[in-house]
mmCIF file of the N, C-alpha and C atoms, coordinates in Angstrom:
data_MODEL
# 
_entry.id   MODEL 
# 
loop_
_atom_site.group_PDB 
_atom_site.id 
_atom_site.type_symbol 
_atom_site.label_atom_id 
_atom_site.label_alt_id 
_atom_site.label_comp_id 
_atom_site.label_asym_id 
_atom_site.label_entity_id 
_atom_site.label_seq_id 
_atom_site.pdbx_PDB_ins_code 
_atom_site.Cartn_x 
_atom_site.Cartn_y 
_atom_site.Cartn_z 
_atom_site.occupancy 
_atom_site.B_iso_or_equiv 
_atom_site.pdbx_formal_charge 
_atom_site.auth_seq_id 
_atom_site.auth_comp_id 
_atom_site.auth_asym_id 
_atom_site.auth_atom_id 
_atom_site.pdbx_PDB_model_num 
ATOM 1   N N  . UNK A 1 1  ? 0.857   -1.180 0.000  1.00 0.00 ? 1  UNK A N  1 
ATOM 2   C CA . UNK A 1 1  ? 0.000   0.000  0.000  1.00 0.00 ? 1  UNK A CA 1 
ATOM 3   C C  . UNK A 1 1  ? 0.897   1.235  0.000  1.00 0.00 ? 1  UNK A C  1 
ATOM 4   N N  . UNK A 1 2  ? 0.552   2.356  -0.972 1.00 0.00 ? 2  UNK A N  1 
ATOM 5   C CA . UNK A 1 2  ? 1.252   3.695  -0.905 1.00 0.00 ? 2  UNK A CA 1 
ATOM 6   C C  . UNK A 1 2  ? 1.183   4.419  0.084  1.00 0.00 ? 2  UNK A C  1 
ATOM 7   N N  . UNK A 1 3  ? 1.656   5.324  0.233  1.00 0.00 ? 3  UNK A N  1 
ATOM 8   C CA . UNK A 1 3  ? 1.530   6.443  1.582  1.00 0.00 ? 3  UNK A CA 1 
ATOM 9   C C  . UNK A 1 3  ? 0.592   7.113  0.990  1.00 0.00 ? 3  UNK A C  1 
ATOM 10  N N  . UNK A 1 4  ? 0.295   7.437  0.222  1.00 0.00 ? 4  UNK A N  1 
ATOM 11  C CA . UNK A 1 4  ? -0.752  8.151  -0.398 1.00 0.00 ? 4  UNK A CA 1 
ATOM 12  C C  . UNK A 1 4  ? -1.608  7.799  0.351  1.00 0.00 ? 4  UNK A C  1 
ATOM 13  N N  . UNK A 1 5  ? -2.038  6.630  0.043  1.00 0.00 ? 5  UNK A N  1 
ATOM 14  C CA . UNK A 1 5  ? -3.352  5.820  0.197  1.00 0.00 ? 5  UNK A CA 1 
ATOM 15  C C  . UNK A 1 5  ? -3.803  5.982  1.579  1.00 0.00 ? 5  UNK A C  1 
ATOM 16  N N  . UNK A 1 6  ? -2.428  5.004  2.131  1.00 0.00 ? 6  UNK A N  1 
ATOM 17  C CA . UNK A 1 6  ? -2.602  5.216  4.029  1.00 0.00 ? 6  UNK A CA 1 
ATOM 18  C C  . UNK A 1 6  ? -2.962  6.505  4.451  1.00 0.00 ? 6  UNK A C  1 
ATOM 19  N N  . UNK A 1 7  ? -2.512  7.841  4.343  1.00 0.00 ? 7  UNK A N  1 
ATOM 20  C CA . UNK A 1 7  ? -2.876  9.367  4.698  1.00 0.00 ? 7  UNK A CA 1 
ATOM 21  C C  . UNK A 1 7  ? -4.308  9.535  4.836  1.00 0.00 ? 7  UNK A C  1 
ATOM 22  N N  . UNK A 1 8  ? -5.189  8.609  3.702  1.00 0.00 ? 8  UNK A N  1 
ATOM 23  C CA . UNK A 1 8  ? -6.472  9.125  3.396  1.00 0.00 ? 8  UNK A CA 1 
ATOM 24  C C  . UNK A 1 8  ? -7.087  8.477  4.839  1.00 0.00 ? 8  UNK A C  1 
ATOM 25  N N  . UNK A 1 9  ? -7.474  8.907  5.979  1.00 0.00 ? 9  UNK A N  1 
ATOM 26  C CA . UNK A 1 9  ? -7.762  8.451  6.952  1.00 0.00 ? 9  UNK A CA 1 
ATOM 27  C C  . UNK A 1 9  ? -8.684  9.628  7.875  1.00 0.00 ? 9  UNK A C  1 
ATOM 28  N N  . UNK A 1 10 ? -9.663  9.383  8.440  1.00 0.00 ? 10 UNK A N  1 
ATOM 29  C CA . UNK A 1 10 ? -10.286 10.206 9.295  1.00 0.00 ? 10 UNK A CA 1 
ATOM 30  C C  . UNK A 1 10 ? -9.395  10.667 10.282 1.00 0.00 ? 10 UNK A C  1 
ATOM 31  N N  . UNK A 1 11 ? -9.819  11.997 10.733 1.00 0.00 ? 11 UNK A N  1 
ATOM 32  C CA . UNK A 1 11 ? -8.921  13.163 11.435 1.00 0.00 ? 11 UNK A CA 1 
ATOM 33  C C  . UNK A 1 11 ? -10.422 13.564 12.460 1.00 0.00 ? 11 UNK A C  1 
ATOM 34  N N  . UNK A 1 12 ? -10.383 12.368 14.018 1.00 0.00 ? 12 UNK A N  1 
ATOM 35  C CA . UNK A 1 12 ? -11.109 12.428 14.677 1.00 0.00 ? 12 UNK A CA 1 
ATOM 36  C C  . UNK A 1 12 ? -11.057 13.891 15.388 1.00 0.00 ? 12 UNK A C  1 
ATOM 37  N N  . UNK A 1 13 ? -11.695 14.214 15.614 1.00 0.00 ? 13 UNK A N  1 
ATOM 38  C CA . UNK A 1 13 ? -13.657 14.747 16.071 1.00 0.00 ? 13 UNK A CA 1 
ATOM 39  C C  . UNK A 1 13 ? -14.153 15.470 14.403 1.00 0.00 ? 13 UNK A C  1 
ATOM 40  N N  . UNK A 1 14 ? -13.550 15.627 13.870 1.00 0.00 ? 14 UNK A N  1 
ATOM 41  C CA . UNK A 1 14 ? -13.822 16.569 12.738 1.00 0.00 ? 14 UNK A CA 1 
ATOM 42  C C  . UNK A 1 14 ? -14.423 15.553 11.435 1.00 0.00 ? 14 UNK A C  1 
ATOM 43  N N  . UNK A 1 15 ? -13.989 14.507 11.406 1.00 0.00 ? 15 UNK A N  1 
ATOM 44  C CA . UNK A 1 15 ? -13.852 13.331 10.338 1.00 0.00 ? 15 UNK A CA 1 
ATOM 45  C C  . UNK A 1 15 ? -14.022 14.189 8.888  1.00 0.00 ? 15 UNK A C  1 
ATOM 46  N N  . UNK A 1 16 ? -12.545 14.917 9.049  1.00 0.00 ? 16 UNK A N  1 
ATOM 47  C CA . UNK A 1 16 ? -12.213 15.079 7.434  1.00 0.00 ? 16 UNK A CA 1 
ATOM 48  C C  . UNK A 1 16 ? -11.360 14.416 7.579  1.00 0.00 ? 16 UNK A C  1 
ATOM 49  N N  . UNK A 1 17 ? -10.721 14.001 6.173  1.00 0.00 ? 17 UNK A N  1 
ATOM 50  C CA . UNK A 1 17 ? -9.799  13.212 5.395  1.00 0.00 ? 17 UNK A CA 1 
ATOM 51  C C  . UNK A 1 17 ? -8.471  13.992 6.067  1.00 0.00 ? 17 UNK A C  1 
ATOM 52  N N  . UNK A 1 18 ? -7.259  13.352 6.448  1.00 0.00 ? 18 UNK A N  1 
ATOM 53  C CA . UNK A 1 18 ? -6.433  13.474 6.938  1.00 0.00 ? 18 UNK A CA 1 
ATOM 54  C C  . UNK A 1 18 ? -5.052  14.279 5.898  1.00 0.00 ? 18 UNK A C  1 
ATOM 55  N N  . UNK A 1 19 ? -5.454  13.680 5.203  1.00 0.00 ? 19 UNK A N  1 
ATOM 56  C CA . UNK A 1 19 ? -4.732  13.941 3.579  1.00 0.00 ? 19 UNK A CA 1 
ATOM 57  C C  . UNK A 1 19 ? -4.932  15.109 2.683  1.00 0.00 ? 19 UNK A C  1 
ATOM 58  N N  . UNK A 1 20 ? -6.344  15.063 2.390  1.00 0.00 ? 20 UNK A N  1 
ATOM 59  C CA . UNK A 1 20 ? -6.785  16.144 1.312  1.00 0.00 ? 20 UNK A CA 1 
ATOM 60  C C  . UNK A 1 20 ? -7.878  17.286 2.035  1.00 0.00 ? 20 UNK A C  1 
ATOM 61  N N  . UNK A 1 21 ? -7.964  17.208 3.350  1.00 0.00 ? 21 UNK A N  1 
ATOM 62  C CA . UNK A 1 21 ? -9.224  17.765 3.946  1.00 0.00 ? 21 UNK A CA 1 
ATOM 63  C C  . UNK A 1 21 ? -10.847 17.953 3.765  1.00 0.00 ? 21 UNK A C  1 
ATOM 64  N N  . UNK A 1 22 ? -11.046 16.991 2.986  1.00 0.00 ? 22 UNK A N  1 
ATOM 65  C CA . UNK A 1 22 ? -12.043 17.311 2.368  1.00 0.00 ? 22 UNK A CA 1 
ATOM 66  C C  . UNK A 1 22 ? -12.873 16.001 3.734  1.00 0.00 ? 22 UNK A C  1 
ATOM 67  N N  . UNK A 1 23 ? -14.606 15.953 3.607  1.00 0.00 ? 23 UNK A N  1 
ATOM 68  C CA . UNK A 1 23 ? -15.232 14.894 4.659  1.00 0.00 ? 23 UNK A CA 1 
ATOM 69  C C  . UNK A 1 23 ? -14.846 13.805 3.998  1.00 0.00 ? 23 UNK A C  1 
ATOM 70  N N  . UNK A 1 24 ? -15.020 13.281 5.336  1.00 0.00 ? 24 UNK A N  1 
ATOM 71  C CA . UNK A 1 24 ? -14.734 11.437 5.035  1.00 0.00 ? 24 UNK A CA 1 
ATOM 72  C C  . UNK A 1 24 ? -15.446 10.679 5.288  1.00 0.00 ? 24 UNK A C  1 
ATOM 73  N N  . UNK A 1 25 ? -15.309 9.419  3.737  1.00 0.00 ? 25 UNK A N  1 
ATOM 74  C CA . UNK A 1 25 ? -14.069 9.260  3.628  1.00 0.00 ? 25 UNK A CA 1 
ATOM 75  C C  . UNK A 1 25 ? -14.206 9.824  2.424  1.00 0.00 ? 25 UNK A C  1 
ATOM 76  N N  . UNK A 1 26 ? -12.995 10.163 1.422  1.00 0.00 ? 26 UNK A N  1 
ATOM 77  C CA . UNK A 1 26 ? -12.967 11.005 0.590  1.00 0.00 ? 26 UNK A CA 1 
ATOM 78  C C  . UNK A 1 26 ? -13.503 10.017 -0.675 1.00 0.00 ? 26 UNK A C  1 
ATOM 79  N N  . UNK A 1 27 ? -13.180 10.478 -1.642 1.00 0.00 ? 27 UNK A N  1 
ATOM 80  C CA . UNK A 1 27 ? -12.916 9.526  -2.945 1.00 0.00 ? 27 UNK A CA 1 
ATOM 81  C C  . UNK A 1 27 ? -11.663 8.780  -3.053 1.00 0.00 ? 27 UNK A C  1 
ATOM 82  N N  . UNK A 1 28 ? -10.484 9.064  -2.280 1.00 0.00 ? 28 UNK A N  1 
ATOM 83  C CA . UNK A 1 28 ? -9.248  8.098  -2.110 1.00 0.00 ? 28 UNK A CA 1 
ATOM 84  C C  . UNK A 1 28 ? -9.352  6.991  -1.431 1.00 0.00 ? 28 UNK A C  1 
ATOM 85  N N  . UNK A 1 29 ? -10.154 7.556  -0.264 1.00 0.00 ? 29 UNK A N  1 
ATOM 86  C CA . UNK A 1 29 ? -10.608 6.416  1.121  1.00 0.00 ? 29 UNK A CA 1 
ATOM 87  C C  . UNK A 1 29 ? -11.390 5.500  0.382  1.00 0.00 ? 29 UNK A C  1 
ATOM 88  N N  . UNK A 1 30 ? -12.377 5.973  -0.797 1.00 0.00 ? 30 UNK A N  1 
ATOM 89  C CA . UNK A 1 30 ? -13.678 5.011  -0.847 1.00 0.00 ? 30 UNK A CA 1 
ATOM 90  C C  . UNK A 1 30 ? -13.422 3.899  -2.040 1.00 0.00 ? 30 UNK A C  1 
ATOM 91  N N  . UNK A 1 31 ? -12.472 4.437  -2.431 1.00 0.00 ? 31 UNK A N  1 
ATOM 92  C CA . UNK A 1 31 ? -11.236 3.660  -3.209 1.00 0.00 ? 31 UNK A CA 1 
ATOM 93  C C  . UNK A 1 31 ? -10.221 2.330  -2.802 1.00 0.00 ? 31 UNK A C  1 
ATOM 94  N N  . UNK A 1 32 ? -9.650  2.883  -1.436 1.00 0.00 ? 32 UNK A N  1 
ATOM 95  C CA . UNK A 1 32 ? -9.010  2.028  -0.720 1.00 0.00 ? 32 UNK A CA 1 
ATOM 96  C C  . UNK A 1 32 ? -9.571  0.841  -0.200 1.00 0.00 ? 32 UNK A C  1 
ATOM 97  N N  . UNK A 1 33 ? -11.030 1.548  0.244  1.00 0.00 ? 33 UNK A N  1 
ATOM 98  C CA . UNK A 1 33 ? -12.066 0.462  1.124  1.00 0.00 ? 33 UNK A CA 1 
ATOM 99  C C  . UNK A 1 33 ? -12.850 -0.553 0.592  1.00 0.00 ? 33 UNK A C  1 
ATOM 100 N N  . UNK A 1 34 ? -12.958 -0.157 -1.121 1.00 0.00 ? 34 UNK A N  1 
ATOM 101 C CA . UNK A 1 34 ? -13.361 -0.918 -1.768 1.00 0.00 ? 34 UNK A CA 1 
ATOM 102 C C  . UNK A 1 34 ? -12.693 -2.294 -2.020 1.00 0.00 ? 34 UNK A C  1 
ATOM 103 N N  . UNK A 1 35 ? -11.144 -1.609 -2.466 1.00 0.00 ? 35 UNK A N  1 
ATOM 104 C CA . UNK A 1 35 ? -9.870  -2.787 -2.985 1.00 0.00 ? 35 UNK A CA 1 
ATOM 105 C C  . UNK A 1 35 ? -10.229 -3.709 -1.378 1.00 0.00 ? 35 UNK A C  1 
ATOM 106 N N  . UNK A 1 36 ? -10.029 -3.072 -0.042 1.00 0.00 ? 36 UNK A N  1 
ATOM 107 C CA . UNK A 1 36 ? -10.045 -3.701 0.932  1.00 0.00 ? 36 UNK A CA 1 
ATOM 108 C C  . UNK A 1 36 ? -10.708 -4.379 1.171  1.00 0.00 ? 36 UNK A C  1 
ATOM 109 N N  . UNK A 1 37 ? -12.338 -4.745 0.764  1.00 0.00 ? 37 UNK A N  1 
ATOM 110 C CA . UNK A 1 37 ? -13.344 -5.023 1.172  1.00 0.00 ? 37 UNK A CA 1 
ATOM 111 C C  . UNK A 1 37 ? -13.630 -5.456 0.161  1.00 0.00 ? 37 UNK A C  1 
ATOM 112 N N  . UNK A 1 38 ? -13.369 -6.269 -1.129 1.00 0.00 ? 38 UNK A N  1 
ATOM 113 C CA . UNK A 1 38 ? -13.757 -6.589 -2.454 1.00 0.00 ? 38 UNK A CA 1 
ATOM 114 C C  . UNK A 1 38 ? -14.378 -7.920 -2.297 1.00 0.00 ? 38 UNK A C  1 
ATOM 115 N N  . UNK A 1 39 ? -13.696 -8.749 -1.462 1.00 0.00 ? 39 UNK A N  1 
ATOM 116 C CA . UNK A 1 39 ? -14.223 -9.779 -1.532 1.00 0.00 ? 39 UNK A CA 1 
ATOM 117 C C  . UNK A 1 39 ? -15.962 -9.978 -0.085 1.00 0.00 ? 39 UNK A C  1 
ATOM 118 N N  . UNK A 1 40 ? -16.346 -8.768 0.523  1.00 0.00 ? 40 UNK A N  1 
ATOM 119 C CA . UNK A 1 40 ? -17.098 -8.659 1.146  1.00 0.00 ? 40 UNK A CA 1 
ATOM 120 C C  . UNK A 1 40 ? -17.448 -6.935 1.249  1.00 0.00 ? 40 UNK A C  1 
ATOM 121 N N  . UNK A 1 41 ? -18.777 -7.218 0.642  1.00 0.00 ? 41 UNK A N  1 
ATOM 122 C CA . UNK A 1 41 ? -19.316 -5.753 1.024  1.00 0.00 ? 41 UNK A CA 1 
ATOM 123 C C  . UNK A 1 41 ? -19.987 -5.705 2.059  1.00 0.00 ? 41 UNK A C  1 
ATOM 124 N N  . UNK A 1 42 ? -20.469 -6.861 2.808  1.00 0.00 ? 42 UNK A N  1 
ATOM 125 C CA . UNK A 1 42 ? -21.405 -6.869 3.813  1.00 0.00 ? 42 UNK A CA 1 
ATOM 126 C C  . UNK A 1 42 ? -20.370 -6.000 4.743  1.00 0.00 ? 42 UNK A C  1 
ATOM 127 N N  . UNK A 1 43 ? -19.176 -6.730 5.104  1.00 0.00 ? 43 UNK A N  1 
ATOM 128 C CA . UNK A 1 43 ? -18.159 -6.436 5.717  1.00 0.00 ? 43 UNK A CA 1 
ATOM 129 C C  . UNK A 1 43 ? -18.203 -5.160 5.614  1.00 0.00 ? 43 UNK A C  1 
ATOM 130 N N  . UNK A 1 44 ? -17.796 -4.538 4.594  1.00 0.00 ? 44 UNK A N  1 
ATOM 131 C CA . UNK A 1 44 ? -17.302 -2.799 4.549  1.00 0.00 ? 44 UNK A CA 1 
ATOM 132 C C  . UNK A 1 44 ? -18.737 -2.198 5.020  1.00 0.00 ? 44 UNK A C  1 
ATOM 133 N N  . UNK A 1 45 ? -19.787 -2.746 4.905  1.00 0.00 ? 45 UNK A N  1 
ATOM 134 C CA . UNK A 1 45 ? -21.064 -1.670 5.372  1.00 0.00 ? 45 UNK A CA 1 
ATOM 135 C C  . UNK A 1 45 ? -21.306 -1.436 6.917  1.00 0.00 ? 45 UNK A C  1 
ATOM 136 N N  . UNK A 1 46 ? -20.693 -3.125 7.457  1.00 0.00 ? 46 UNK A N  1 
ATOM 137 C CA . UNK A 1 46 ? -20.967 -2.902 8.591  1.00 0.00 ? 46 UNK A CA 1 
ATOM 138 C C  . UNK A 1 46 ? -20.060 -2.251 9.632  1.00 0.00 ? 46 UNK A C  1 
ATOM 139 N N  . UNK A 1 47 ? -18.615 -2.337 8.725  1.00 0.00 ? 47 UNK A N  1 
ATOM 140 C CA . UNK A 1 47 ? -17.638 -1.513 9.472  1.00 0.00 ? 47 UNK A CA 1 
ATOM 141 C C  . UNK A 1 47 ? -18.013 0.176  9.303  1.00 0.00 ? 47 UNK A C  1 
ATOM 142 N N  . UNK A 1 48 ? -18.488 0.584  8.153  1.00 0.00 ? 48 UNK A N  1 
ATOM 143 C CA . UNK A 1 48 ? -18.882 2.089  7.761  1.00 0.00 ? 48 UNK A CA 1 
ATOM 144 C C  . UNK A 1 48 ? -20.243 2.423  8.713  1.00 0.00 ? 48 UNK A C  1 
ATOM 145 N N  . UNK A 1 49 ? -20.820 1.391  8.799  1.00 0.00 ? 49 UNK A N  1 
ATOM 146 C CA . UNK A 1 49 ? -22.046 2.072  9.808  1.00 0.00 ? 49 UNK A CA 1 
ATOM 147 C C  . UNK A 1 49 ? -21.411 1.982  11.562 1.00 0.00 ? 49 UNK A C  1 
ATOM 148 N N  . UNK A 1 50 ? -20.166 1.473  11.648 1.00 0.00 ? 50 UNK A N  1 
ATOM 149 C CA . UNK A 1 50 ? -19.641 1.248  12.890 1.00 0.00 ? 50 UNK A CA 1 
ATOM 150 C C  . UNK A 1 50 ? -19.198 2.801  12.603 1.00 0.00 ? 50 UNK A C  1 
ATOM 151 N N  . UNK A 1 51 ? -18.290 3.404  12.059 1.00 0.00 ? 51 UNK A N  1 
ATOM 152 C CA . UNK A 1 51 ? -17.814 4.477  11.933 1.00 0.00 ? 51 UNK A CA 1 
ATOM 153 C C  . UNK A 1 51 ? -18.495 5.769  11.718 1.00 0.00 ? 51 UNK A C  1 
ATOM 154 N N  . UNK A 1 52 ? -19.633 5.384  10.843 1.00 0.00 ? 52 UNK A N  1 
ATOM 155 C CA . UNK A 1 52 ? -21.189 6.550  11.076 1.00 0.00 ? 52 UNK A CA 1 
ATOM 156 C C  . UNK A 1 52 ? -21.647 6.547  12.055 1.00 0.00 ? 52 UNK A C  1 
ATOM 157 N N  . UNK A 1 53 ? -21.695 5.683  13.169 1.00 0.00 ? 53 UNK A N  1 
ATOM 158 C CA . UNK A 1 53 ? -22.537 6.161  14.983 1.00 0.00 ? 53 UNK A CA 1 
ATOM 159 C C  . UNK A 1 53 ? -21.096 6.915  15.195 1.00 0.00 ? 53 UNK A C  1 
ATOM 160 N N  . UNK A 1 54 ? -20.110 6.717  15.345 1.00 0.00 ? 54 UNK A N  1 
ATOM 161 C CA . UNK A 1 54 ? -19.077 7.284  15.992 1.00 0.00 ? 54 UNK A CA 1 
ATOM 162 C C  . UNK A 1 54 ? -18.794 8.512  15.621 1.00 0.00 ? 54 UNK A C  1 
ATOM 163 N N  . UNK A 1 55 ? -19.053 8.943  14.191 1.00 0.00 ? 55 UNK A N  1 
ATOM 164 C CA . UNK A 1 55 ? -18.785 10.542 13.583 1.00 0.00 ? 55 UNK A CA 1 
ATOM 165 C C  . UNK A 1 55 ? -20.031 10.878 14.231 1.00 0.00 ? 55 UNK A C  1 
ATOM 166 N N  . UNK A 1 56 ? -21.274 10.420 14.434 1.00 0.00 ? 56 UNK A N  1 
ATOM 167 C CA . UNK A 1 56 ? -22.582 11.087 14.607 1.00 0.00 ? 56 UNK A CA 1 
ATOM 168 C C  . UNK A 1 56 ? -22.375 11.728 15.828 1.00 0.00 ? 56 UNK A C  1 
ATOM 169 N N  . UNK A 1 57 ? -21.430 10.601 16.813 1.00 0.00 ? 57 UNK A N  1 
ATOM 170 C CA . UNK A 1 57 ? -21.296 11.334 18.184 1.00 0.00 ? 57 UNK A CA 1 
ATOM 171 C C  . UNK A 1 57 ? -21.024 12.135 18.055 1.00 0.00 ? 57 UNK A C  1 
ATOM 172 N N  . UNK A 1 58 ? -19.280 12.423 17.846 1.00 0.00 ? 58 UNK A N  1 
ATOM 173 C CA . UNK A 1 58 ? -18.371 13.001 17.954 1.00 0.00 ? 58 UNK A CA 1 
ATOM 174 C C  . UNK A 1 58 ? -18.406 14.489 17.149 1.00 0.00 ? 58 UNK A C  1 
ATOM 175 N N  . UNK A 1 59 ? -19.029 14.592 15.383 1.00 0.00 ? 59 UNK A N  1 
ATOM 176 C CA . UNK A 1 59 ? -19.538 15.455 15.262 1.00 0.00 ? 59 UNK A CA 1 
ATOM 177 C C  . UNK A 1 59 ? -20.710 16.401 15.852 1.00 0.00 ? 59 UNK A C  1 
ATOM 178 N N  . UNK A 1 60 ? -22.077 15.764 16.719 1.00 0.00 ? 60 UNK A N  1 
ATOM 179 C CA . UNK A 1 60 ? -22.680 16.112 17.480 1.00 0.00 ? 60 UNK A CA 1 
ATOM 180 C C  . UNK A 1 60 ? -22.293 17.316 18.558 1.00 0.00 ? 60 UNK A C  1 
ATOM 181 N N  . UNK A 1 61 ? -20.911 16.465 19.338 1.00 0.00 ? 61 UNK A N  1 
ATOM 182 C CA . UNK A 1 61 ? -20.460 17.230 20.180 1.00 0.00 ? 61 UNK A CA 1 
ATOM 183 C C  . UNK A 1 61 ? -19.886 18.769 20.120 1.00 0.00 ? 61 UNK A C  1 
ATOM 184 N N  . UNK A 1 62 ? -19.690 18.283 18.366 1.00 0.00 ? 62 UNK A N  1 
ATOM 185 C CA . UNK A 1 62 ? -18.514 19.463 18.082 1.00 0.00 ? 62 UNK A CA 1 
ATOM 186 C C  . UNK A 1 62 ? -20.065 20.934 17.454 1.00 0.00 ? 62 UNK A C  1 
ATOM 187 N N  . UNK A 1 63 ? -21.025 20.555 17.431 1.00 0.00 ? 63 UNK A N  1 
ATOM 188 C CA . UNK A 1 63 ? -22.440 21.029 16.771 1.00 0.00 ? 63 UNK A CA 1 
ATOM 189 C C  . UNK A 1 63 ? -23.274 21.299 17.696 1.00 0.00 ? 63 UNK A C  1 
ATOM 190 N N  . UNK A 1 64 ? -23.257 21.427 19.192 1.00 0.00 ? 64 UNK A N  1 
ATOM 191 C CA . UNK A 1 64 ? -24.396 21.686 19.843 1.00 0.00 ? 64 UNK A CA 1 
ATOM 192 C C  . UNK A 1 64 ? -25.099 20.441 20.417 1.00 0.00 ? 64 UNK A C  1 
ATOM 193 N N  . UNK A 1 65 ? -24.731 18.714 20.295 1.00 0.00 ? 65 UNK A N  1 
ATOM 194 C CA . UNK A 1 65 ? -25.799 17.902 20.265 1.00 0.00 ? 65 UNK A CA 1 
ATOM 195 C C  . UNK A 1 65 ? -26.364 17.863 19.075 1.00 0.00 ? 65 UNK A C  1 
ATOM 196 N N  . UNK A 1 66 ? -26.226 17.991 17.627 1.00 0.00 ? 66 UNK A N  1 
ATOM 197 C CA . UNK A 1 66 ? -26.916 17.593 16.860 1.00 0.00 ? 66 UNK A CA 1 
ATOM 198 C C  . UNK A 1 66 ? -25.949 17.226 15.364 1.00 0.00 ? 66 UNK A C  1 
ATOM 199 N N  . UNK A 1 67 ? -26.115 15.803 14.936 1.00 0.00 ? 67 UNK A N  1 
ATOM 200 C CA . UNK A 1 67 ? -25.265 15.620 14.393 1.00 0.00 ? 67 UNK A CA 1 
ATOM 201 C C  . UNK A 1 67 ? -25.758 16.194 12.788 1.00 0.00 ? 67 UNK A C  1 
ATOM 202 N N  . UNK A 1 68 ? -24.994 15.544 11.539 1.00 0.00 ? 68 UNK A N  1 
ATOM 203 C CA . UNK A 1 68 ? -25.621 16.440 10.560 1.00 0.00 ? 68 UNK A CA 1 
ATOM 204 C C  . UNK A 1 68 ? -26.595 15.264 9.865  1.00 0.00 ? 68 UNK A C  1 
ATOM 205 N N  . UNK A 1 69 ? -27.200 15.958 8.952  1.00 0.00 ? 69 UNK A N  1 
ATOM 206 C CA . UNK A 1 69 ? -28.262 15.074 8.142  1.00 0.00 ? 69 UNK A CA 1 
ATOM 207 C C  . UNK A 1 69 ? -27.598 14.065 7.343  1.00 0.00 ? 69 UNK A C  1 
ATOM 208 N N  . UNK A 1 70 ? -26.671 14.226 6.949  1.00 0.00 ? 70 UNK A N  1 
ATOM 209 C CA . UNK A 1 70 ? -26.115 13.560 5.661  1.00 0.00 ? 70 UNK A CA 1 
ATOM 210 C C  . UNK A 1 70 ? -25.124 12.350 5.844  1.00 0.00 ? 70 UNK A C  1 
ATOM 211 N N  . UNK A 1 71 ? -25.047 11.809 7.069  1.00 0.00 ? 71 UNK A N  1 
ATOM 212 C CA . UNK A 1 71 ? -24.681 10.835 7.151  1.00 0.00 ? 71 UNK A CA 1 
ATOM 213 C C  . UNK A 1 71 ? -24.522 10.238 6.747  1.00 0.00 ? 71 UNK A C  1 
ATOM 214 N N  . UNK A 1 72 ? -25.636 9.001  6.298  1.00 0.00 ? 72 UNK A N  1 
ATOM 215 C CA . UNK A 1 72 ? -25.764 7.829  6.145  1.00 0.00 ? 72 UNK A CA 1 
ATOM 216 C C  . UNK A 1 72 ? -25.321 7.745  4.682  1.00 0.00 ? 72 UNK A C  1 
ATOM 217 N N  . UNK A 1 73 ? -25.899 8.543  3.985  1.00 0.00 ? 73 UNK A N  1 
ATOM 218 C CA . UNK A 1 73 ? -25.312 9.180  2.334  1.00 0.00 ? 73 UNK A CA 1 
ATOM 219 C C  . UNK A 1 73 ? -23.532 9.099  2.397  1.00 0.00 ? 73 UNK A C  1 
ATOM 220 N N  . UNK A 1 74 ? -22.855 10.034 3.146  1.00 0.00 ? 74 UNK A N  1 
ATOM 221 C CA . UNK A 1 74 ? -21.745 9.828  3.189  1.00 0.00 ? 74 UNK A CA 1 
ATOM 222 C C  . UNK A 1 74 ? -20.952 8.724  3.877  1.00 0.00 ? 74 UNK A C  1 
ATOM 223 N N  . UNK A 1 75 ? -21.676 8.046  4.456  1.00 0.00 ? 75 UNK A N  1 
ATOM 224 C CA . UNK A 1 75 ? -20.717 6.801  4.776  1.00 0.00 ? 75 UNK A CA 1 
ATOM 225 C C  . UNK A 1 75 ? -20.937 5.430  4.206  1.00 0.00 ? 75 UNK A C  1 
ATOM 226 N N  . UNK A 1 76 ? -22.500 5.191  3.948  1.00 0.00 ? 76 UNK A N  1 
ATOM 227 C CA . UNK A 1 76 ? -22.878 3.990  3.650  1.00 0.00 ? 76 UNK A CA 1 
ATOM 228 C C  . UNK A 1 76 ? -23.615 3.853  1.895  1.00 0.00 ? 76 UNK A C  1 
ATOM 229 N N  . UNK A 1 77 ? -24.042 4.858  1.831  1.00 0.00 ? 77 UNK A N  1 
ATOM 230 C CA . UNK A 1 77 ? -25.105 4.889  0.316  1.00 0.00 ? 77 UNK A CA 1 
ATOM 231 C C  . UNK A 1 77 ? -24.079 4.608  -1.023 1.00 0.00 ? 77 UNK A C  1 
ATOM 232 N N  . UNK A 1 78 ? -22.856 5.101  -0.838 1.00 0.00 ? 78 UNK A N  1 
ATOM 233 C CA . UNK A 1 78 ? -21.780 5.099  -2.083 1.00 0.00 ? 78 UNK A CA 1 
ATOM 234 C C  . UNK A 1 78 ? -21.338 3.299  -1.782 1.00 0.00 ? 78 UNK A C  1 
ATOM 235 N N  . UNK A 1 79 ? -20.979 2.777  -0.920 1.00 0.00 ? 79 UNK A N  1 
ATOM 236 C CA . UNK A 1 79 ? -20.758 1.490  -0.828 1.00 0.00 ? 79 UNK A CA 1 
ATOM 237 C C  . UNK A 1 79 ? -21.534 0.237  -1.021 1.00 0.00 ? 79 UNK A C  1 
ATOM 238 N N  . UNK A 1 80 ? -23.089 0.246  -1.304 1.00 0.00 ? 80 UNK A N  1 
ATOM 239 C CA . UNK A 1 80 ? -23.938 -0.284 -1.599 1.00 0.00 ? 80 UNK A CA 1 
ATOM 240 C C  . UNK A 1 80 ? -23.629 -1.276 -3.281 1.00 0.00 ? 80 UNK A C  1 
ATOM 241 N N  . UNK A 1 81 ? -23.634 -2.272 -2.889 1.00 0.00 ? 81 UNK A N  1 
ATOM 242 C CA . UNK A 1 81 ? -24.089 -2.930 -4.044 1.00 0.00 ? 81 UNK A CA 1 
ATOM 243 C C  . UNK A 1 81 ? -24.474 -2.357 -5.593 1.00 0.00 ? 81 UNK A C  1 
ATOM 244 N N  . UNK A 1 82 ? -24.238 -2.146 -6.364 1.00 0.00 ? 82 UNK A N  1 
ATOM 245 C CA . UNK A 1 82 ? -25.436 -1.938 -7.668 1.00 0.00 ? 82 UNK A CA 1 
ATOM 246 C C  . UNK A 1 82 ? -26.194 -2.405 -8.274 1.00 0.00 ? 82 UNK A C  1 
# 
């Protein structure tokens, strides 16, 4: 694996991309997770919805108690099956 690749990593309480700053995981991450997870998508959904309660907190905290709408879109909807 490149260093590239590895960089693309959540940058906890904030969960932008560690690498390019943009939210995560980026288009590098969703790249990586795919190659990672090729032979199981069940796998990658259930690890991404492990990681969507945890941004929900943690962004929450950083928001007043309220996390954002777009969650589930950004962590789980792009990894779905076609």
């Amino acid at each position: 694996m490149s260093r590239r690749s590895r960089d693309h990593l959540p940058s906890r309480p904030t969960w932008r991309c560690s690498a390019c700053g943009i939210a995560w995981p980026c288009s590098s991450a969703k790249l990586r997770l795919l190659g990672e997870y090729r032979e199981s998508r069940t796998a990658l959904l259930v690890y991404l919805a492990t990681l969507q309660v945890e941004a929900a907190q943690q962004l929450a905290e950083l928001d007043g108690g309220t996390p954002p709408d777009n969650l589930a879109e950004r962590f789980t909807a792009w990894a779905r099956a076609r």
